[in-house]
C-alpha positions in Angstrom: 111.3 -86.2 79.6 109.4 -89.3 80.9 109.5 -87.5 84.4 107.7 -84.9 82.8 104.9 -86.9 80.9 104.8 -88.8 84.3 104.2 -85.4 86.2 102.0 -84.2 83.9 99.7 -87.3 83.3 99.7 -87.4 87.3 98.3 -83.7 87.2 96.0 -84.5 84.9 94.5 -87.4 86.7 94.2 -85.1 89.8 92.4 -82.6 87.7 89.7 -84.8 86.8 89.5 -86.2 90.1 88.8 -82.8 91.5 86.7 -82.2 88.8 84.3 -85.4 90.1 84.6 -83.9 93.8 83.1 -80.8 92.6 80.4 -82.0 90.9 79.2 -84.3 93.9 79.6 -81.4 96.2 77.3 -79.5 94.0 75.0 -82.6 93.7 75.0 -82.5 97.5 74.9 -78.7 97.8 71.0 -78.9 95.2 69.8 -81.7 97.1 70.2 -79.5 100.6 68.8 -76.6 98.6 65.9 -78.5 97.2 65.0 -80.4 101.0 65.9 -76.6 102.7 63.0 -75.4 100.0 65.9 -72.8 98.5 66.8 -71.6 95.2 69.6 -74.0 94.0 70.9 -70.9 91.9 70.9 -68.7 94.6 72.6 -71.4 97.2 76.4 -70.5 97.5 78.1 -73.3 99.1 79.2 -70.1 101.7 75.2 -70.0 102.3 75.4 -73.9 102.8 78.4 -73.6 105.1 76.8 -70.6 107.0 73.8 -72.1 107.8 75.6 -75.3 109.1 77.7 -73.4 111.2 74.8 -71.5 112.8 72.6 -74.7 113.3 75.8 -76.4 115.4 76.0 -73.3 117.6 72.4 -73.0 117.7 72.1 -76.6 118.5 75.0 -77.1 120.9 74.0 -74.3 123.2 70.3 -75.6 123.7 72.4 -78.8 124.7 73.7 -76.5 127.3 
């Protein structure tokens, strides 16, 4: 049983930690929409991702 409460208070703690990595990613992901000029409700975290991924191709083949 102490196993238990030990797994279980250990799962807990990990839930509230993703929990505060979640909300800083979305802090992070309005702060790009608001400097971008987009609508932080409409800004997926797939647009964010997206657009990244296009800028470093964009970017690394003008390097070229």
């Amino acid at each position: 049983q102490i196993v238990l409460q030990i797994v279980s208070q250990d799962s807990l703690n990990a839930s509230k930690d993703l929990q505060k990595e979640f909300a800083t990613i979305e802090k992070k992901k309005e702060e790009l929409a608001d400097y971008l000029c987009e609508d932080q409700k409409k800004m997926s975290l797939e647009d964010v991702f997206s657009t990244m991924k296009t800028f470093r191709q964009v970017f690394l083949k003008a390097l070229q």
